[in-house]
Residue, then its C-alpha position, 0 to 999 in steps of 0.5 A: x495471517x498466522x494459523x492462530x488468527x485464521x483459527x479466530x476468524x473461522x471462529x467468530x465466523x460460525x458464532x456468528x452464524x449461529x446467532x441465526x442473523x443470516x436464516x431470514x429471506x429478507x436478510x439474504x435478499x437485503x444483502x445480495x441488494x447492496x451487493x448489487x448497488x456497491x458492484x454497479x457503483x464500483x464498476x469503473x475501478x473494477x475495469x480498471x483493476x482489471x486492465x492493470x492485472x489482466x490487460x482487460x477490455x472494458x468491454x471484455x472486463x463487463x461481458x466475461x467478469x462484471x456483468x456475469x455477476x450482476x448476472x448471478x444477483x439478478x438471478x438469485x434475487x428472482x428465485x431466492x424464495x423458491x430456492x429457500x421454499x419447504x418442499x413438501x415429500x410423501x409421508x411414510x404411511x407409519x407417520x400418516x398423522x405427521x406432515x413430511x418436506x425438506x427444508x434447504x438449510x445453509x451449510x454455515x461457514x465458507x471458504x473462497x479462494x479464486x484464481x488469477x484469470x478471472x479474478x472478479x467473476x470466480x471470487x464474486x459469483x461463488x460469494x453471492x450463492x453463499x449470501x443467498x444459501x444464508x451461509x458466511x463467508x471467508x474470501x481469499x481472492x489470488x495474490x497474482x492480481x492484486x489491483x483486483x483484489x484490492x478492489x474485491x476488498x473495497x466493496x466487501x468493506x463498502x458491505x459492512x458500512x466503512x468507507x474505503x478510499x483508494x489505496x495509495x500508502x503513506x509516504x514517509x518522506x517529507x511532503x511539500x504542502x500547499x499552505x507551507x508558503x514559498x520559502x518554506x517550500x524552497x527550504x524544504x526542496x534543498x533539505x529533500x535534495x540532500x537528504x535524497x542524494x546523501x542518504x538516500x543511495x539516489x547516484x550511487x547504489x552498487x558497484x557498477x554506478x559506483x564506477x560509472x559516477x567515478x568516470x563520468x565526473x572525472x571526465x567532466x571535471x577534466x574537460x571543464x579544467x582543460x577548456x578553462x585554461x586553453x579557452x580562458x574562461x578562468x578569466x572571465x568572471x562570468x564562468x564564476x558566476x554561472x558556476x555558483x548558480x548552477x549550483x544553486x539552482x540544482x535542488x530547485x531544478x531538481x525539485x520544481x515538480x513540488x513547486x508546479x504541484x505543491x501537493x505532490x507526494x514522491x518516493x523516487x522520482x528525483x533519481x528520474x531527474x538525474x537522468x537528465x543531469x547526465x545527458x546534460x554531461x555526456x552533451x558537454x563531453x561531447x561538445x567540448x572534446x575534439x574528433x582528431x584526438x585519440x584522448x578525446x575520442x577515448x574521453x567522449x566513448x567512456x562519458x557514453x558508456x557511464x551514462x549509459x550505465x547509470x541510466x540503465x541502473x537508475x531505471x532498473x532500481x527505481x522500478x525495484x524500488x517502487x515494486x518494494x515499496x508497493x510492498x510495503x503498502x500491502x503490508x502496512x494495509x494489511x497490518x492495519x487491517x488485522x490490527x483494526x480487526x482486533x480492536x474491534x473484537x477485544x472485548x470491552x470494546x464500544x465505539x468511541x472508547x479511549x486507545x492508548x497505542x504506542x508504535x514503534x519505538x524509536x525514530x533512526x532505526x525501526x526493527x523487522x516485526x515478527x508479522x512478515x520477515x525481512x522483506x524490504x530491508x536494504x531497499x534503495x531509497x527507503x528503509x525500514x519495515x513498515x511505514x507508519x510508527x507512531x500512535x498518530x500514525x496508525x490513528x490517520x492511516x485507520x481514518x483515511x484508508x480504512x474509514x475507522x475514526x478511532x478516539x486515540x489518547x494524547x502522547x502525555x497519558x500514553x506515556x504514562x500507561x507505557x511504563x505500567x506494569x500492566x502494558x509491559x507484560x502485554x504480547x505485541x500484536x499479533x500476540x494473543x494478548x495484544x489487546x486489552x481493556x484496562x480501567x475504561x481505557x483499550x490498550x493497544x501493543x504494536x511496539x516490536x522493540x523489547x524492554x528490560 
């Protein structure tokens, strides 16, 4: 978050306070209840992300996190009102007329900012003695364990009535879906086979799979010429007609997971796949060179050695890609959630309200935006920033993972109030003026490309 935007929430934070909303007992009480009921509902994913960051025990996960705060609620539930109780004191005998006490008021707004080792109990036990003392809460949960903190986020969401479902991302590659129908599904299985192989670096990536693609084909295609003209397989139409199948039949085999789960959403998954391809020709180099030949021994060490290599360069990227990836999930929900946040807040703003949103323009290449800096640039297998880019983007991403359905405008009056003077003098978000209302209409500015 930028300092402008801690500033605005810390803000709103003590205006909020300062309406009196968090004073009464009973808001406290109500309020450390459903803190209760969301924690106890949640425990599953709790234990969950904590396995995932920590390597916790359900077992331990309950005695040393959950349950110490299930533990602290209970707690404060039984002695709030006493904790909240005017205590009466003497009074000075120049005040004999006067009644004196001390009443325990709530500081007003708090920080929370939690370690990695006990990420659940030290982000949740600090919060309910805030929610109980009738303060405010900012929370900063650990970025070193973040399944933990995710689902801190989930049940402080759950607090404010929204619906969070379980974060996966967006996929912005092509998903194969159940109504699509066979053919379809096999057209787009061959288009994803393509586009993955082609323009997706999938075979190569750097210099080192760059050289071992180099000898481990040219070693097959080798032994294929040479066993076609000692074996005479040139002659037998059959070698033909299982060459052109195989061919064929690559994609589909290739992609049969979209076939066995249609519903299926994959980022890199079919370079896993190759991994297959390439026992498969190091089998064949293998088979068909001879022990007594030098060349063929050198044939079979260099068929070896490639694969090898690719096989350890396939694993190492795909899991750097996937950590990127997972990053640009963070970022996108992140950048959702602050976005969502200010629309909320604009003011003007009701539920239900006509937004007219414009992404990022332009579908080849989306430019960095200023929220994070360049951090999955040149990544394998993917490209870009962030992963949604149009208004009906941010509109589906916003309802199924943030659980906010909000009334966006069709592209036609979109792009009307695109060209308005007044939509082009607005900042981009996070802009202060990134939101606005105009004409009964809200405004939203996410684009990040300049306009002359």
């Amino acid at each position: 978050m930028t300092e402008q935007e801690i500033k605005d929430l810390v803000t709103r934070q003590r205006k909020y306070f300062q309406t009196g909303a968090t004073l009464p007992v009973s808001v406290r009480v109500d309020a450390l209840k459903r803190l209760y009921g969301v924690i106890s509902g949640c425990e599953k994913e709790i234990h969950t992300a904590l396995k995932r960051d920590l390597g916790k025990s359900g077992f331990e996960s309950y005695m040393c996190e959950t349950g110490l705060v299930l533990e602290e609620i209970s707690y404060m539930l039984k002695h709030i009102h006493r904790f909240a109780r005017e205590k009466n004191v003497r009074t000075p005998l120049a005040q004999f007329h006067s009644r004196s006490f001390k009443k325990p008021s709530p500081y007003g707004v708090t920080l929370i900012m939690s370690p990695w080792n006990y990420p659940f109990m030290l982000t949740l036990s600090p919060l309910v003695d805030a929610l109980a003392a009738g303060n405010t809460a900012v929370v900063k949960p650990s970025a070193y364990s973040p399944h933990t903190s995710d689902v801190i986020l989930q049940i402080l969401l759950k607090l404010q009535g929204k619906v969070l479902d379980t974060y996966q991302g967006i996929n912005s590659m092509e998903q194969m879906g159940s109504g699509m129908g066979i053919l379809a599904t096999i057209k787009g299985m061959y288009v994803d086979f393509l586009a993955f192989t082609v323009h997706g670096n999938v075979l190569v990536n750097n210099i080192f799979s760059l050289a071992a693609c180099i000898i481990l084909v040219a070693t097959v295609v080798f032994l294929v010429i040479r066993s076609m003209i000692w074996r005479k397989w040139w002659k037998n139409p059959a070698f033909f007609v299982i060459m052109i199948l195989l061919g064929i039949s690559m994609p589909l085999l290739t992609n049969v997971i979209l076939l066995i789960s249609p519903n299926l959403t994959y980022h890199l998954l079919m370079r896993y796949q190759w991994v297959l391809y390439l026992i498969l020709m190091t089998a064949f180099a293998d088979r068909y060179t001879a022990e007594e030949s030098r060349t063929d021994v050198v044939l079979q060490w260099a068929a070896l050695c490639a694969a090898v290599v690719l096989v350890f360069d396939y694993g190492i990227s795909d899991n750097i890609g996937y950590s990127n990836l997972e990053k640009k999930y963070e970022k996108t929900y992140a950048y959702c959630v602050r976005l969502l946040d200010r629309i909320e807040q604009t003011p003007g703003y009701y539920q239900g309200i006509p937004i007219a949103l414009v992404g990022v323009i332009g579908y080849d290449e989306f430019p960095t935006t200023d929220i994070t800096g360049k951090v999955t640039d040149g990544m394998i297998g993917l490209s870009g920033d962030y992963l949604i880019y149009k208004g009906a983007d941010y509109q589906a991403f916003m309802q199924n993972y943030l659980g906010a359905t909000l009334n966006f405008l069709d592209p036609d009056t979109v792009g009307e109030i695109y060209m308005t003077q007044e939509y082009i003098d607005m900042d981009t978000f996070p802009g202060p003026n990134a939101t606005k209302v105009v004409d009964g209409i809200l405004y939203v500015k996410t684009e990040n490309c300049g306009r002359d």
